[in-house]
TIGU-45399 format. One record per residue (C-alpha): x, y, z. Coordinates in steps of 0.02 Angstrom, whole numbers, plus 32768, in hexadecimal, padded with zeros to 4 digits. Layout:
% TIGU-45399
XYZ ...
END
This chain:
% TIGU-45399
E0A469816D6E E00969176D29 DFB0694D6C83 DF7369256BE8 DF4169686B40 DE7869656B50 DE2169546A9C DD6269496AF6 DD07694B6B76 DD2D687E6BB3 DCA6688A6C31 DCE9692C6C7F DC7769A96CDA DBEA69DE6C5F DB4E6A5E6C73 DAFC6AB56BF4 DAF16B6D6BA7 DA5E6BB86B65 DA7A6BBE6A93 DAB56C7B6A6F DAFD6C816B15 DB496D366AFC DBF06D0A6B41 DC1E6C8F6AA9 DBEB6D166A22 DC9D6D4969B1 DCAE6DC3694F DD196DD26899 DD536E58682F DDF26E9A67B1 DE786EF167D8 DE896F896808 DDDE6F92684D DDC46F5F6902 DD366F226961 DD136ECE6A12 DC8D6E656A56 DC656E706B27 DBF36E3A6BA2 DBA36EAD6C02 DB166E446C4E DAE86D806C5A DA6C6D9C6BCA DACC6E316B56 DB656E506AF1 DBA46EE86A9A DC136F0E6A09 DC7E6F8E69E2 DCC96FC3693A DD3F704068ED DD3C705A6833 DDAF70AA67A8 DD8570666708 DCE0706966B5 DCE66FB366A6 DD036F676751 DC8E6F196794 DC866EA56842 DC2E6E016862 DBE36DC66905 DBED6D216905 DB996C8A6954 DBDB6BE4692D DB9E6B306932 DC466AEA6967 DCA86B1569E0 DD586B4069B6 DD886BB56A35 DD6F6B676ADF DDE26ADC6B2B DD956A246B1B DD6A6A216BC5 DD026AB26BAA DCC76AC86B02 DC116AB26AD4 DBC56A196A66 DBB46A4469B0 DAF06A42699D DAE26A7968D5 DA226A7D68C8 D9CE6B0968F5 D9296ABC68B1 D8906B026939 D8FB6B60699E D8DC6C2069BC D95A6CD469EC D90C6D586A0E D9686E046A52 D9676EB46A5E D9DD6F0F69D3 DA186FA76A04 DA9E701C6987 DAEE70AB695E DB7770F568E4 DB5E704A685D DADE703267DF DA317023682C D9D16F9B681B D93F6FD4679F D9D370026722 DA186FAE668B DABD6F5B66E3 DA636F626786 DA946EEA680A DA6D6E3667AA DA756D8C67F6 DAF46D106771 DADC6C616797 DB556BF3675D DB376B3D6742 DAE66A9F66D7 DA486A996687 D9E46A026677 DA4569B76609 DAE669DF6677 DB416A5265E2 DB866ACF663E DB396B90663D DB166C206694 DA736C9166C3 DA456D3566DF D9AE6D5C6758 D99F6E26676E D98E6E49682D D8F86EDC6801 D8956E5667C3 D87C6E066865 D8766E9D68C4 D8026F0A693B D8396FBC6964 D8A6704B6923 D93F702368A6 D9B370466947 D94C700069CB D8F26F5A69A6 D8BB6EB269D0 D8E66E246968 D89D6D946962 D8E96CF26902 D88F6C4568EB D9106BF3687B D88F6B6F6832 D8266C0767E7 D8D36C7167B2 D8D96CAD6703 D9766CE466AB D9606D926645 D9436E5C664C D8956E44665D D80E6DC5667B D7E46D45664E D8836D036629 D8F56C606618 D8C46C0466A1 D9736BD06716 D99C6B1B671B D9CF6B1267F0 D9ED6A6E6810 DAA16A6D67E2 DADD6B1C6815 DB8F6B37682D DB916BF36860 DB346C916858 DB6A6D3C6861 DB256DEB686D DB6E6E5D6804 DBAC6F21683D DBE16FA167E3 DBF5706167C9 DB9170E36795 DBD3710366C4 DBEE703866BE DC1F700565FA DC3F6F4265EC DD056F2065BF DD366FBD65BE DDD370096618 DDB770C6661E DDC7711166AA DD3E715F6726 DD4272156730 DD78720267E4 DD7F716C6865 DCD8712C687A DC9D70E36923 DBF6706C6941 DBA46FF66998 DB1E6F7A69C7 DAC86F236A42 DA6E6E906A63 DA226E816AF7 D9916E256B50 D9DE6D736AF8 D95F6CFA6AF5 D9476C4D6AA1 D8D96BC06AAD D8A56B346A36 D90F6A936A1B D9B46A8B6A3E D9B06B386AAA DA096AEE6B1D DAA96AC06AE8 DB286A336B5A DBD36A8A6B8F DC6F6A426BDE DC786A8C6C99 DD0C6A4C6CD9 DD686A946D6D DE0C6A6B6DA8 DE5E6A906E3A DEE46B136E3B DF9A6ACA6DFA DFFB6B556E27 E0236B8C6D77 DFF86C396D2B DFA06C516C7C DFDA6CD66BF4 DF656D316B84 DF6C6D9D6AF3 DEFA6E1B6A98 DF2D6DF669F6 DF076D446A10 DE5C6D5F6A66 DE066E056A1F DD896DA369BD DD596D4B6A62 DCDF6D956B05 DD4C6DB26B9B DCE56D536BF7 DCFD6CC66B99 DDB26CC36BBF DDBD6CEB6C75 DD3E6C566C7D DDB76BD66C22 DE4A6C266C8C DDF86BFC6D43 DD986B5E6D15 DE3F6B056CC7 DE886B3D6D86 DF226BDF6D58 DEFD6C506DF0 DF656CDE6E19 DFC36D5D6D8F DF826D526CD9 E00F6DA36C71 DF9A6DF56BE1 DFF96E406B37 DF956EC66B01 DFE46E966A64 E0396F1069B8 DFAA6F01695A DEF26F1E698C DF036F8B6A1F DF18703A69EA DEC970C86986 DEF170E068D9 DF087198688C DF2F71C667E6 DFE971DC67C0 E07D71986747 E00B716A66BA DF9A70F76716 DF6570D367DF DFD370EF6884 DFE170C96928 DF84717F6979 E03971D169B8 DFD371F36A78 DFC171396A90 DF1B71306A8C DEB970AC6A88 DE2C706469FC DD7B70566A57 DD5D6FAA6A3D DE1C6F896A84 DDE470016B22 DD3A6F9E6B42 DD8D6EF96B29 DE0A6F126BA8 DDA06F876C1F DD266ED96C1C DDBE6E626C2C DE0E6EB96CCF DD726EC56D1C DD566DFD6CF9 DDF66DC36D40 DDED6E3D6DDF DD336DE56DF0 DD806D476DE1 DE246D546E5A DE976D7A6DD8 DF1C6E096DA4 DF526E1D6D1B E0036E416CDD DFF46ED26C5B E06D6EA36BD5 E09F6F436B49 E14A6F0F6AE0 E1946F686A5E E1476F1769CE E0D66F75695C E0846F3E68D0 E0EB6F74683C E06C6FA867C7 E02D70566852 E0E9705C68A7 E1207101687E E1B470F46809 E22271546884 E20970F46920 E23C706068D2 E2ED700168E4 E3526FEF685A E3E56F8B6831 E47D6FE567FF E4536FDF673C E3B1702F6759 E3546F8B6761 E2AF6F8D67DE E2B66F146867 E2336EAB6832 E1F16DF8688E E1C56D5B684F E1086D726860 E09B6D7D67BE E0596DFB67A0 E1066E48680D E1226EB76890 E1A26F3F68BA E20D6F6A6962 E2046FFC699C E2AF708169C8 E2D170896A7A E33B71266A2C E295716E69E6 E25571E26A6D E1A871F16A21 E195713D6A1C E1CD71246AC0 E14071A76AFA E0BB714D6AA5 E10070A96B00 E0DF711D6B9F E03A714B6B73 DFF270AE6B42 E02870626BDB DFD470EF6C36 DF3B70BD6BE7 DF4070136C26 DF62702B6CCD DED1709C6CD4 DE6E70276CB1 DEBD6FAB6D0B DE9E70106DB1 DDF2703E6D7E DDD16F8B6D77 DE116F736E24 DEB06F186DF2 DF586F256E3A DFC46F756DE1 E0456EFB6D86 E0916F1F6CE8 E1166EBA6C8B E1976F096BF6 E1826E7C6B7C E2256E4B6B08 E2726EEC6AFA E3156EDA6A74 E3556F0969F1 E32F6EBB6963 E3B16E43690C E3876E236856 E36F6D55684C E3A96D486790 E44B6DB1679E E47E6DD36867 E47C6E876856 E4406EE268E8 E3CC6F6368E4 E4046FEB695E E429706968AF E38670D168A8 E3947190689C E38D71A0694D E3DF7116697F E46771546921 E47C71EC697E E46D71BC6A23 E4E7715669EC E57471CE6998 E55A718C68EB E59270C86916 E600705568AE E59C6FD7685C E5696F276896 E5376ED467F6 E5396E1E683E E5316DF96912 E56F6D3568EB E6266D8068BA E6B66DCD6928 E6836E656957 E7086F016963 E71D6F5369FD E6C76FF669BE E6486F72698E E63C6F3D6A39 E6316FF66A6B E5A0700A6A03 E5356F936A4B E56A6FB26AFD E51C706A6AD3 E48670116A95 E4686F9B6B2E E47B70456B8C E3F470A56B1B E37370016B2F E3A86FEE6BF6 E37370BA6BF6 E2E270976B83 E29670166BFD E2B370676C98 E24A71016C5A E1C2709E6C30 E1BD70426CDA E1BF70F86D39 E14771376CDA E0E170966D00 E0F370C56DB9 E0D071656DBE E03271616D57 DFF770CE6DE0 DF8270FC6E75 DFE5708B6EEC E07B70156EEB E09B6FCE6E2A E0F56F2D6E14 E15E6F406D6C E1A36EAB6D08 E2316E966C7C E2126DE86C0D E2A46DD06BBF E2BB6D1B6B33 E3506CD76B2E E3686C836A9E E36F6D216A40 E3B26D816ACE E4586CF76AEB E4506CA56A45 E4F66C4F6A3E E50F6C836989 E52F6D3969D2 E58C6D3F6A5C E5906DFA6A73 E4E06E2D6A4E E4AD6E176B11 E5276EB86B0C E47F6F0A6ACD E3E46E996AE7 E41E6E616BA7 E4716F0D6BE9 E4C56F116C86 E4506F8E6CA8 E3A06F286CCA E40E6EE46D56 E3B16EA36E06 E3596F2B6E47 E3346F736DAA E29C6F306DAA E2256EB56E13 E20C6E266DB1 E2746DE36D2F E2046D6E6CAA E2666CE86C54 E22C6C836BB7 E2936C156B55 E2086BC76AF9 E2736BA76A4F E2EB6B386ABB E2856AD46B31 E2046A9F6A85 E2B46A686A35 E2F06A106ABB E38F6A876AC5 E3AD6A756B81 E4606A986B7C E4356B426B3F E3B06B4F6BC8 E4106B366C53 E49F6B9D6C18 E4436C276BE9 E4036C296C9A E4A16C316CE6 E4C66CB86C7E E43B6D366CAA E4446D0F6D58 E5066D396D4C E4E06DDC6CE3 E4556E176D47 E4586DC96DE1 E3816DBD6DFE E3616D3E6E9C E2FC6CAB6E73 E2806CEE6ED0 E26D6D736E6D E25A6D196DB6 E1CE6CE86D64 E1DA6C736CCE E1766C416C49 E1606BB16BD9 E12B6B866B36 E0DE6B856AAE E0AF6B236A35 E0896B5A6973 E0446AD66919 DFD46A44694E E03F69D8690F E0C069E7699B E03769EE6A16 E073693F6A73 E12669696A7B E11E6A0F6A88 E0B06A106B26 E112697F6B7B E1AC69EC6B6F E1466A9A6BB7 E0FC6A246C53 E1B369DD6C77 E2116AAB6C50 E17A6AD76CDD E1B16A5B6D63 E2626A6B6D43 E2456B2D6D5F E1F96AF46E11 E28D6A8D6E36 E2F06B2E6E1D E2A16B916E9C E23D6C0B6E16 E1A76C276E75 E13A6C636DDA E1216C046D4D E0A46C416CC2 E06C6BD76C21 E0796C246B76 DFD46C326B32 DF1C6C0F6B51 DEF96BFA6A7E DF6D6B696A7F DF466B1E6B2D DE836B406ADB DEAB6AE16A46 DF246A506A81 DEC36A366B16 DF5B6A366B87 DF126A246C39 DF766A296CC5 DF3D69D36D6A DF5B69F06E15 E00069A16E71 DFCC69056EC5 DF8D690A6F83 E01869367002 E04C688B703B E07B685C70EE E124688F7121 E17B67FF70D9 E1FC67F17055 E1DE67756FCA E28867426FB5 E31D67687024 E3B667776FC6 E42467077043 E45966617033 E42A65CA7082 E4A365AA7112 E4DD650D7116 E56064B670AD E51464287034 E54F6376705D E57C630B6FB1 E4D462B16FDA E481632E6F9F E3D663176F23 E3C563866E8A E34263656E1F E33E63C46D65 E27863C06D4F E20163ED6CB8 E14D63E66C94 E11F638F6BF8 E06C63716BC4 E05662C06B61 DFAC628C6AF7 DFC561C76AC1 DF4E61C56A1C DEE861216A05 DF6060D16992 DFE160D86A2A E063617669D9 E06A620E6A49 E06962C86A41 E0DE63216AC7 E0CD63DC6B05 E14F641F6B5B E12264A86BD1 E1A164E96C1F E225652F6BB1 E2A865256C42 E2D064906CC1 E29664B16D70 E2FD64796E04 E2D6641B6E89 E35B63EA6F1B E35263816FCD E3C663DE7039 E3AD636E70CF E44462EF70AC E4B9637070DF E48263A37172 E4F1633671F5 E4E9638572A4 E46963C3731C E4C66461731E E49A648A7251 E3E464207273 E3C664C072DA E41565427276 E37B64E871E1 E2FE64F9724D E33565B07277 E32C65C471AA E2A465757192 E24565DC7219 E28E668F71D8 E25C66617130 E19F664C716E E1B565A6710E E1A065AC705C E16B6658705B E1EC669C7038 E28666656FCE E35266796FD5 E3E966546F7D E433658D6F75 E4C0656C6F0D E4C764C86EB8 E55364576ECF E54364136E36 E52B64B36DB4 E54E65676DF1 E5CE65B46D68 E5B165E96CC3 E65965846C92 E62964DD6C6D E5C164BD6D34 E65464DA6DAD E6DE65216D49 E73265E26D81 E6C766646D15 E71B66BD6C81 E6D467586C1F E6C167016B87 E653666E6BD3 E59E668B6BAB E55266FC6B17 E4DC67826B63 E4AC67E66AD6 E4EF683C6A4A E50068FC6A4D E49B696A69DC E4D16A206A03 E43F6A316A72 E42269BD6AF9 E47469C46B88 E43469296BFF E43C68706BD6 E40167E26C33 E48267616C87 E46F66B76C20 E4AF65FC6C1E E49665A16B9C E47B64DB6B98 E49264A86ADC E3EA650A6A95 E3A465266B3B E3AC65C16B9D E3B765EC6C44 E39666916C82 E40466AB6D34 E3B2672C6DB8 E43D67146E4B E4E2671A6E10 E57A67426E8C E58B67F66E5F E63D67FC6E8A E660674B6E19 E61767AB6D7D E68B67D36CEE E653682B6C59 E6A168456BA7 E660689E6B0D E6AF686E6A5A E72167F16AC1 E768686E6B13 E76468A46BDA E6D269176BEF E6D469A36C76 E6426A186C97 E5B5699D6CCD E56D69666D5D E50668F36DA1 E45169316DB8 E40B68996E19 E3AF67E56DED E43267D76D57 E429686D6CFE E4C468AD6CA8 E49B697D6C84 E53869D06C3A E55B6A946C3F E5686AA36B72 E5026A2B6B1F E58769B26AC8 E59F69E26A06 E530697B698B E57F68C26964 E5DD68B269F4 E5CF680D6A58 E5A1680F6B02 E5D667886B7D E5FD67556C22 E63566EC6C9F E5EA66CF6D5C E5B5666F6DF5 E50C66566E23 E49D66086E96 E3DE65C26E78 E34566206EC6 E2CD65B16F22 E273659E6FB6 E2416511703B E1CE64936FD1 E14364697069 E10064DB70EA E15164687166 E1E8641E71A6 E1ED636671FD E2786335724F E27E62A572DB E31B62A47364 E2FA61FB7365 E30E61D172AC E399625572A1 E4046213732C E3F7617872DA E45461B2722D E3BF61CE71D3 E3B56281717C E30562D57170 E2CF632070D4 E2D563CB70A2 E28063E37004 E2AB64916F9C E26B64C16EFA E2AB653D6E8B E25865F16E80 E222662D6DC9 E25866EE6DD1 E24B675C6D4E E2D967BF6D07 E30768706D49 
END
């Protein structure tokens, strides 16, 4: 499928936005605070906090620069705010009022005159009309001062990077980390948005493309500094329709209660206000805009408020811990409390979901037990664990033979997480108004990492078998990034064979990519894992995630316009033999500059020969002059092409010579990959081969007969087991040339040919590209 990595705008679609526009507002703040930022109207926002610490305090930020929004639809950086005006009504309650030292202040951060970076501070009461909860502001940056009172510094705004509001709690002491007597909740408003003045109106990509067929994932950890509205904007305009799959997240969704020495997840599953009026504002958003989404709850919790009990531990004692800094823990499907809180949090959702108007659809993300990276040990050892489990033998490391009563260990545990997950999903049904669509996502290369054979005894159990549940979700995102195909496809055979889901009902989801760096690469290899998913049969395919589609630009286009109902090439060959008078012409295209002194510069273009041939010498009776014209006719002329072998090269030994195994280098295996391109070679130059006889086609690997491959079509070689790393690939073949009828007509005279002469029948060879 057509795309491309967008870096701006490239004479896309562009409007503009009025400066301040509320739905562009973020918002900022430490851990374990939590605040949100929605939209309730074209010309307001409100945010939401929850503090615990005397020293937390949020920003609401507006920034100069756009670094949120895909290229296509990000707004121009305009950095002077010179003559331009905001004015709004502030509304708040349960933070600092605005008349009071460490009342809501406006920082600007930016260049003075001289362009040494610095930062402001205009106090909001200042420029304000009304109560110190209820107010209008009014803000002409050219006449802003910086300070408690005025007059003060005045604000240098013609090189403004951002500005925030700041929000905190009642009892606020800069720095510190004690905690608030209790929870504290606030929030403010700003409504009535208004701005005029230069540069009030700011340009803003506004791009829409048509739907591709693909589905977009989302996650609230990734996008709780951002509007709602915002997103579901970027997520129609860039063309996903249909499902959203949206993580809530481990992190930033739920209320935090005192317990263990610090902050943890509130046991009744409860959500944090500005999680609840985030997502309330989200559902409602999509279900406006066509969309469902696809409520996503794994069992990952942030380790620092994960009770110590629910977590998994290894068999030393060791927390299951994952590679994210600061880390998170996984959470017991022995632990019966955390288990309930799994159930109650998804309750939450789903109301909301429903009071949205949303369908309900709700997908069990990654559920596993842990496996340490460093050592292999598994984590299935936790105190309940352990006695659900008869006090198991230890599994220090899943990469060595495992014991039978090893084996018997993690059957039990496959069982325990097959019995955790089914809860979950009936509770999930029964808490729904009407019918609920539940999903298991399940990754594979943790889930049938070759390194341990037996762990899918307890992260794959027999018993999330087909019709377990209604969807099953695959990602394999480490794999398809790294090229592993071998892996891929094996690992696909494998769940299907283990738990037998139809194509029809799989989803699958590709992706994503870390760091820009790998951006190019990366996203080449997500676009091709999408349409190769297609070619499968999976009939939903999602991309993994809108932050890094955001930031890479990745935009997907539509599939081309349905052509007429003719094929482009049809894989037969041409049908009559060739006479010995046959023309084949090797051709190139070289470009040639002769420089006034007479030397010359050449160019080739073409890194590869193309072929061009006169078939008409061997046509000798009336009888094949017909079966031609017959040809010709089917083939609506050049329109479309088919196979011709050529009399004079068609082996990969030497030109004519009976194929061998050994006969032309293909690739060289890296433990990995899996497919490799059919190849001659003439001296340096390469020739890639699209229509080999597939029966002629031998293959070896490390000189020896290979087994376990097959032929995937135009050339392409795809073993079972990628081949290990170092070992040669080669093999040996018969091909033919693709090409097509050179002229949209065919002349032949009776006359001329009764007389011996033989018309001409031009052909040219087809470029294709490799499978």
């Amino acid at each position: 499928m057509p795309f491309y990595l967008a870096s701006h705008r490239h004479g896309a679609a562009g409007d503009h936005i009025a400066r301040f526009d509320p739905r562009f507002w973020t918002v900022n703040f430490p851990r374990p605070m939590m605040a949100s930022v929605v939209t309730p109207t074209p010309d307001a926002l409100r945010v939401d906090c929850e503090f615990h610490h005397a020293g937390e305090l949020a920003g609401l930020i507006w920034s100069s620069e756009d670094s949120a929004d895909h290229p296509l639809l990000a707004y121009d950086t305009v950095r002077d705010y010179a003559q331009c005006c905001l004015r709004f009504r502030w509304r708040s309650a349960g933070v600092i009022p605005l008349d009071q030292p460490h009342g809501p202040t406006l920082t600007i951060e930016g260049r003075d005159a001289a362009g040494t970076p610095r930062a402001w501070y205009a106090r909001l009461w200042n420029y304000a009309e009304g109560s110190p909860e209820d107010a209008v502001i009014s803000l002409r940056f050219s006449d802003l001062q910086s300070g408690y009172g005025l007059p003060g510094e005045p604000v240098h705004v013609a090189d403004i990077d951002r500005m925030f509001i700041s929000l905190v709690p009642p009892g606020y002491v800069p720095g510190s980390t004690d905690s608030l007597p209790q929870r504290a909740g606030g929030w403010a408003e700003l409504t009535e948005i208004a701005c005029w003045g230069a540069n009030a109106l700011l340009p803003c990509g506004d791009a829409i493309l048509p739907p591709h067929g693909i589905g977009m994932a989302t996650a609230y950890d990734d996008a709780f500094d951002q509007a709602p509205a915002r997103l579901v904007r970027q997520i129609e305009q860039l063309g996903y329709r249909g499902d959203v799959i949206h993580y809530v997240g481990m992190s930033h969704f739920f209320r935090l209660e005192p317990g263990e020495g610090g902050l943890l997840a509130a046991a009744d599953g409860a959500l944090c206000e500005p999680a609840r009026a985030w997502h309330a504002a989200y559902f409602a958003a999509l279900a406006e805009a066509g969309l469902t989404p696809i409520i996503s709850l794994s069992y990952e919790l942030f380790a620092a408020h994960c009770p110590a009990a629910w977590q998994q531990r290894a068999h030393d004692g060791a927390p299951a811990r994952t590679g994210w800094e600061p880390p998170s823990a996984l959470l017991s499907p022995a632990n019966t409390e955390a288990m309930a809180w799994l159930q109650a949090v998804a309750r939450e959702f789903i109301a909301m979901a429903e009071a949205a108007g949303c369908a309900v659809r709700f997908q069990i993300g990654e559920p596993w037990w842990w496996v340490q990276p460093q050592t292999g040990a598994i984590c299935c050892y936790d105190d309940a664990a352990r006695a659900a489990l008869g006090n198991p033998v230890a599994i220090p490391d899943m990469r060595l033979t495992l014991s039978a009563a090893q084996k018997a260990v993690l059957d039990q545990a496959g069982a325990l997480l097959a019995a955790s997950t089914a809860a979950l999903a009936q509770a999930v049904r029964e808490v729904a108004s009407g019918p609920a669509e539940v999903l298991l996502l399940a990754f594979t290369p943790t889930l049938l990492d070759p390194a341990m054979p037996e762990l899918k005894r307890a992260a794959l159990p027999a018993g999330w078998a087909w019709p377990a549940f209604d969807r099953l979700q695959l990602e394999d995102y480490d794999w398809l990034t790294a090229g592993a195909e071998g892996a891929r496809f094996a690992a696909y055979a494998e769940v299907d064979a283990r738990l037998g889901y139809p194509l029809a009902a799989q989803d699958y989801l590709a992706g994503f990519v870390l760091r820009p760096a790998e951006a190019d690469a990366f996203w080449r290899r997500i676009d091709a894992g999408l349409e190769e998913a297609a070619a499968r049969g999976v009939p939903r395919r999602f991309v993994w995630a809108l932050p890094q589609i955001a930031r890479d630009g990745f935009t997907r286009l539509p599939p081309p316009t349905e052509e007429p109902a003719m094929n482009a090439f049809d894989d037969v060959s041409y049908p009559l033999a060739l006479g010995r008078d046959v023309q084949v012409s090797p051709e190139f295209s070289t470009g040639v500059a002769v420089t006034a002194s007479g030397h010359e510069r050449r160019n080739a273009l073409w890194a590869d020969a193309r072929l061009r041939f006169d078939v008409g010498p061997g046509i000798r009776s009336e009888a094949e002059l017909s079966t031609l014209i017959a040809f010709f006719r089917a083939r609506h002329g050049p329109a479309t092409g088919f196979r011709l072998r050529d009399p004079f090269d068609f082996s990969s030994n030497a030109m004519t010579g009976a194929p061998a195994m050994t006969d032309q280098a293909i690739g060289t295996g890296d433990g990995h990959r899996a497919s490799f391109q059919l190849v001659k070679r003439y001296g340096e130059q390469l020739r890639t081969i699209t229509r080999p006889d597939p029966d002629s086609i031998r293959v070896s690997v490390a000189g020896a007969t290979a087994s376990g491959w097959s032929h995937a079509g135009q050339g392409r070689i795809v073993f079972e087991t990628a081949p290990p790393a170092g070992a040669a690939i080669r093999a040996g073949f018969l091909f033919d040339v693709p090409v097509r009828f050179a002229e949209d007509r065919l002349d032949v005279s009776g006359v001329n040919f009764a007389a011996g002469e033989a018309p001409s029948v031009p052909l040219v060879e087809i470029r294709e590209e490799a499978a």
